[in-house]
C-alpha positions in Angstrom: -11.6 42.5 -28.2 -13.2 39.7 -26.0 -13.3 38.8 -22.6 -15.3 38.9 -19.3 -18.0 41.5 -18.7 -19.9 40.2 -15.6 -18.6 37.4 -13.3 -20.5 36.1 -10.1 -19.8 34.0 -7.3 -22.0 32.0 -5.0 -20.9 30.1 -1.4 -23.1 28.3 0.8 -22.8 29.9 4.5 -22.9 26.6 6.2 -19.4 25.3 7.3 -18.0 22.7 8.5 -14.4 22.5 11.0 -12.0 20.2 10.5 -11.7 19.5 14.2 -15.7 18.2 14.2 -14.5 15.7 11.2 -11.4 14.3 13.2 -13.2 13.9 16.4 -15.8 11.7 14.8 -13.3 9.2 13.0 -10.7 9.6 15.5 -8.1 11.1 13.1 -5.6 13.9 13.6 -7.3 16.9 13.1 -3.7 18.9 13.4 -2.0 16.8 10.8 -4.6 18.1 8.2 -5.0 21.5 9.3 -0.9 21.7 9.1 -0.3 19.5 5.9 -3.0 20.3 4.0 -3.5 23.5 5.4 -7.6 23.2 5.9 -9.3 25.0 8.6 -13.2 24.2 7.6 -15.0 23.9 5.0 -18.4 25.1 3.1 -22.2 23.0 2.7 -24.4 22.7 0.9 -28.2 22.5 2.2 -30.6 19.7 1.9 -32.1 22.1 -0.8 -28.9 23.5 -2.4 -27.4 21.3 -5.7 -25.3 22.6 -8.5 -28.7 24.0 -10.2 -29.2 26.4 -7.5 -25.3 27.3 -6.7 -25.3 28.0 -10.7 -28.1 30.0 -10.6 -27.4 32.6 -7.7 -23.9 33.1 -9.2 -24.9 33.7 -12.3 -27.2 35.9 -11.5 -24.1 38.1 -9.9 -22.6 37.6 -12.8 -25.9 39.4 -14.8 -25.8 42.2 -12.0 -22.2 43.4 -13.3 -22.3 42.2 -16.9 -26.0 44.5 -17.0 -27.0 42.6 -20.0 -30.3 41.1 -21.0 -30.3 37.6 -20.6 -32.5 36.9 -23.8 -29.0 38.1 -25.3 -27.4 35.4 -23.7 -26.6 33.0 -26.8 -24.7 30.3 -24.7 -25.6 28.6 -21.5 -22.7 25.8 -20.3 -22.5 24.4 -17.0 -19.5 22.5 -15.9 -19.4 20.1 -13.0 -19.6 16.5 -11.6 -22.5 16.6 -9.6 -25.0 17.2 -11.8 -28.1 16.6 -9.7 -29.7 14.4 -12.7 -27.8 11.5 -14.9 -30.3 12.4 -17.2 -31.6 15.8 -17.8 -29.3 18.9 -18.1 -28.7 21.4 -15.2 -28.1 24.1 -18.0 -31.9 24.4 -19.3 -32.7 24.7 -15.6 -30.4 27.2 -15.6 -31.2 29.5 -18.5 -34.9 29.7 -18.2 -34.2 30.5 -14.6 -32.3 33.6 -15.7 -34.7 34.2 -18.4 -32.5 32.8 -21.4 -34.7 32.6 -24.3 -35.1 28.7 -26.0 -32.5 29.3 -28.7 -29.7 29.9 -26.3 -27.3 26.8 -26.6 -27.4 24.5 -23.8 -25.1 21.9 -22.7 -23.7 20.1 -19.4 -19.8 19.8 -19.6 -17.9 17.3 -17.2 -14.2 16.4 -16.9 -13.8 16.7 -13.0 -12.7 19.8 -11.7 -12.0 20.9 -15.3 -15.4 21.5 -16.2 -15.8 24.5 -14.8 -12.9 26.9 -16.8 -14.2 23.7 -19.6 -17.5 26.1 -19.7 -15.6 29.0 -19.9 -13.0 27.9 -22.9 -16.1 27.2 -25.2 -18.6 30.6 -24.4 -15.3 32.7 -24.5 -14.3 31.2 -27.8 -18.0 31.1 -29.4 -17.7 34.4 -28.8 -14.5 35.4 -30.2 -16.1 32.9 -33.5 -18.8 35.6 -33.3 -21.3 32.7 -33.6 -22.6 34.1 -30.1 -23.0 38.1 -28.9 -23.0 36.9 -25.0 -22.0 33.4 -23.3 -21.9 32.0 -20.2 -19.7 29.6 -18.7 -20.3 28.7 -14.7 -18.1 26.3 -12.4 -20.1 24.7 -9.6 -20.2 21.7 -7.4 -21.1 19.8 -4.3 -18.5 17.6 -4.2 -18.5 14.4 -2.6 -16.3 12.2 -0.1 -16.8 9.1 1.5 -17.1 8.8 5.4 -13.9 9.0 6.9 -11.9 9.7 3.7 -9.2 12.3 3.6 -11.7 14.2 0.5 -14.3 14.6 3.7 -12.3 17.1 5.1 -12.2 18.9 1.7 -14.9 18.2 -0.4 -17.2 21.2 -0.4 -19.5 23.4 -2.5 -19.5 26.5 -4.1 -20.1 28.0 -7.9 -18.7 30.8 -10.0 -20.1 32.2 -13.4 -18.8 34.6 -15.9 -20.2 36.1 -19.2 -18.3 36.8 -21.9 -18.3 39.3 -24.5 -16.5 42.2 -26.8 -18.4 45.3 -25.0 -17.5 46.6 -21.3 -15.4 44.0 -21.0 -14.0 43.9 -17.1 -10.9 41.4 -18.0 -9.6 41.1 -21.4 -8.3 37.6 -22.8 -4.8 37.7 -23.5 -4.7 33.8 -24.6 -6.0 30.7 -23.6 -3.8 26.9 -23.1 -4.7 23.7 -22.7 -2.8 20.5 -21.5 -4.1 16.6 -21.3 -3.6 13.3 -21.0 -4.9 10.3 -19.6 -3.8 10.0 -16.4 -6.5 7.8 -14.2 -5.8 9.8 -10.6 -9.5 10.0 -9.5 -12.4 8.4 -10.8 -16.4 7.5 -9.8 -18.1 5.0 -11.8 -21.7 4.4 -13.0 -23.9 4.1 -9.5 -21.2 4.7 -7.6 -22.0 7.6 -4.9 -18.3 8.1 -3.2 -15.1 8.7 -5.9 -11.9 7.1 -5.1 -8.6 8.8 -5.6 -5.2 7.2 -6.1 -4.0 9.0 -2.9 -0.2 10.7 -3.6 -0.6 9.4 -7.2 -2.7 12.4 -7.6 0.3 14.6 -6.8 3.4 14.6 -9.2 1.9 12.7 -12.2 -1.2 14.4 -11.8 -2.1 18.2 -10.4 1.7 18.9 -10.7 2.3 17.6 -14.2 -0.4 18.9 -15.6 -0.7 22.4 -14.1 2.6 23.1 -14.8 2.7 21.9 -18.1 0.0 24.5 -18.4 1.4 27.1 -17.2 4.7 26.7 -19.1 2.9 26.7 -22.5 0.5 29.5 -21.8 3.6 31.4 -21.0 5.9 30.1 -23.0 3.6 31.2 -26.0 3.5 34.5 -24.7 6.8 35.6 -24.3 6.1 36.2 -20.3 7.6 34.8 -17.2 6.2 34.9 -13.6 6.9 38.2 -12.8 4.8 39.2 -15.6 1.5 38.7 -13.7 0.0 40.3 -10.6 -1.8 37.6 -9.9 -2.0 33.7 -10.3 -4.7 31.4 -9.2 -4.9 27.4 -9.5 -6.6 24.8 -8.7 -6.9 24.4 -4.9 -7.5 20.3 -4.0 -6.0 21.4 -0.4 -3.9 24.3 0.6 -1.1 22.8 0.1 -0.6 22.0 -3.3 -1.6 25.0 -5.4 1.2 27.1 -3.1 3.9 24.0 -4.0 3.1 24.5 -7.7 3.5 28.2 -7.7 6.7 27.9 -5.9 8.4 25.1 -8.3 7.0 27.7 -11.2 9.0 30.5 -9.6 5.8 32.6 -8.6 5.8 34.5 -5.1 3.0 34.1 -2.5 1.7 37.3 -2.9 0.6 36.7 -6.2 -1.7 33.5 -5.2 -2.9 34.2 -1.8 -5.9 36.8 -2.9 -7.4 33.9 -4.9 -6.6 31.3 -2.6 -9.6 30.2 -0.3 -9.4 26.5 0.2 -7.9 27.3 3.8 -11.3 28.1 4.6 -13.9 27.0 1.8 -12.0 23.6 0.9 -12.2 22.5 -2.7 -15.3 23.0 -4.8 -13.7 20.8 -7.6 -15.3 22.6 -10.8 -15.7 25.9 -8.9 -12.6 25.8 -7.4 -10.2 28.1 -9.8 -13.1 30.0 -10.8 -13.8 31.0 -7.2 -10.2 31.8 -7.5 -10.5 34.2 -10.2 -13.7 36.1 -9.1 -12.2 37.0 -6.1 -9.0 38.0 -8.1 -11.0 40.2 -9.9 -12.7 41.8 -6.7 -9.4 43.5 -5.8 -7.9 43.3 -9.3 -6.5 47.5 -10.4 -6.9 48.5 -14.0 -4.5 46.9 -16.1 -2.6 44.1 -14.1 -2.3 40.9 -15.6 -4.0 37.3 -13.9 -2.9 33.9 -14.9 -5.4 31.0 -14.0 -4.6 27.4 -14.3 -7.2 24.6 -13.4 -6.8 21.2 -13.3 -9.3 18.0 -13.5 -8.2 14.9 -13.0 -8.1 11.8 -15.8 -6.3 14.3 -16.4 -5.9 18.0 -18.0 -5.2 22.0 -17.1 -7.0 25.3 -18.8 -4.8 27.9 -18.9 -6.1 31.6 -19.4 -4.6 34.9 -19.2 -6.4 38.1 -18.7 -5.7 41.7 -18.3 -8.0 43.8 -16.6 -9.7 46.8 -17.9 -10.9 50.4 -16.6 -14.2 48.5 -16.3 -13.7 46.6 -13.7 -14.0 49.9 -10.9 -17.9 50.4 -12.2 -19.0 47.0 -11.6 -17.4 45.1 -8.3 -19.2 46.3 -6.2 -23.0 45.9 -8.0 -22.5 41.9 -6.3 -21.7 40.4 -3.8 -18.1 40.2 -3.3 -16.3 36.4 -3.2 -14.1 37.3 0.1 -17.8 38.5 2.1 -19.8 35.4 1.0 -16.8 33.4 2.3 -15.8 35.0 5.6 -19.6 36.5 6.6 -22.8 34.9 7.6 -21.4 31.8 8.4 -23.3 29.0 10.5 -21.5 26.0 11.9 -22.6 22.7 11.6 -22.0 19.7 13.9 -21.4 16.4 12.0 -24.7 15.3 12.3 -25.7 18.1 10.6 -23.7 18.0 8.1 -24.2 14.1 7.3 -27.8 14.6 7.3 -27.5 17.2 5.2 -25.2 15.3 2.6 -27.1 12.2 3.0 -24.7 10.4 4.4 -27.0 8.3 6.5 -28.7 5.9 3.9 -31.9 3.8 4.2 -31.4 0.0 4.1 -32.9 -1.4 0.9 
């Protein structure tokens, strides 16, 4: 039997309101708070990348797993802002959490996949038994141009989880994937800002592919909606993860605990992860959690767990998701916050 034994979760407690980005580009701070359903988001500091987001939640996740980490056989970090272009964030990583040199190392990036992308290939080195413990983190500071709609969503946050066959906290059920190449979202070579394809990134994108995820993973299973406790997806805005689990006949109950764009925004690969570790902060022996991500270009992970009698020993030895989210918080004024971002640029 395989399946999570620690997981971790890691928010920066600076935010940002949506009214402070609306009064600075003269937009309509209402319209996004009501259709997108975004109150404020997190930041990153000047001295807070995807290295150090990895690293704190990941360390969570080694406070509940209570593993050594020179066990640690796999070290994957998925994201799209890799602070270098050219040198992993992984080694970083696993020599900061004492990962010995023949743990395997790698980067993984395909948008705000690459986060449960990490997790797919620990999880299954594990279950190849080529590995005794892997991890697979989600983490980003995501980026969005001045004035864009992604600035009022575009945030930062990481999640980690180990994986393993002993004191296992969430078993794996099954695991789904479904791609194709769908071009919604895309940043080139050198260039700092993505652009987006605006509502094309709806119904031939997040909604295709999610629920084409969703339907095989259950589908394959022989379950149906109802079947689950819980469901988390992939939260661009507030709006859409809540369509998709209505037009796949899930209630809100089931997706609200792991929904916390309404007041983190969307931390791209640490989005659905974020998701699932608070799921599983509030998760009861034995109920059954669905979690779909999506990335755009495009493609959905699909996993299914069941939690174990585990899982009562271990929340609480970390931080829980919901109080690094809703305590310590410290508001930033948009000058702050572009100066932190680097949004204010030396002429060459």
């Amino acid at each position: 039997m395989e399946g999570i034994i620690g997981y971790g979760a890691y928010i920066p407690r600076n935010r940002i309101k949506v009214e402070e980005i609306a009064k600075v580009w003269g937009t309509d701070a209402p319209s996004y708070k009501r259709g997108l359903m975004l109150e404020e988001k997190s930041v990153p500091s000047p001295d807070q990348d995807t290295i150090t987001m990895s690293v704190e939640a990941s360390k969570n996740a080694l406070k509940r797993a209570k593993i050594d980490p020179a066990d640690i056989g796999a070290v994957y970090i998925g994201s799209e802002s890799h602070p270098y272009a050219v040198k992993p964030s992984g080694t970083v990583v696993a020599e900061a959490l004492g990962a010995t040199p023949e743990a395997h190392t790698a980067d993984f990036e395909f948008a705000c996949k690459a986060g449960t992308e990490s997790m797919f290939v620990a999880l299954n080195l594990v279950k190849a038994g080529v590995i005794k413990f892997g991890m697979g983190v989600g983490a980003d500071t995501s980026q969005g141009a001045p004035g864009d709609a992604l600035e009022y969503s575009a945030a930062a946050g990481a999640a980690a989880f180990i994986f393993g066959r002993d004191k296992i906290v969430a078993k794996i059920v099954d695991t789904y994937a479904y791609m194709t190449d769908t071009p919604d979202f895309w940043r080139r070579e050198y260039q700092y800002y993505p652009q987006h394809g605006g509502r094309f990134t709806g119904e031939p994108a997040y909604f295709k592919h999610v629920t084409g995820a969703a339907r095989g993973i259950m589908q394959n299973n022989d379950m149906k909606p109802e079947d689950f406790d819980y469901v988390i997806f992939h939260q661009p805005n507030g709006k859409f993860p809540l369509r998709v689990g209505k037009m796949l006949g899930f209630k809100k109950e089931q997706i609200e605990p792991g929904w916390l764009v309404n007041k983190l925004g969307n931390t791209y690969s640490g989005s659905s992860p974020l998701g699932l570790a608070a799921t599983l902060d509030i998760a009861k022996p034995g109920d059954m959690v669905l979690i779909v991500s999506y990335g755009s270009g495009a493609g959905s992970d699909a996993f299914i767990f069941k939690v174990t009698d585990h899982i009562e020993e271990v929340r609480n030895l970390a931080p829980l998701t919901r109080d690094l989210l809703d305590k310590n918080k410290n508001y930033l004024e948009y000058g702050e916050y572009a100066k932190f971002r680097r949004k204010i640029r030396k002429a060459d």
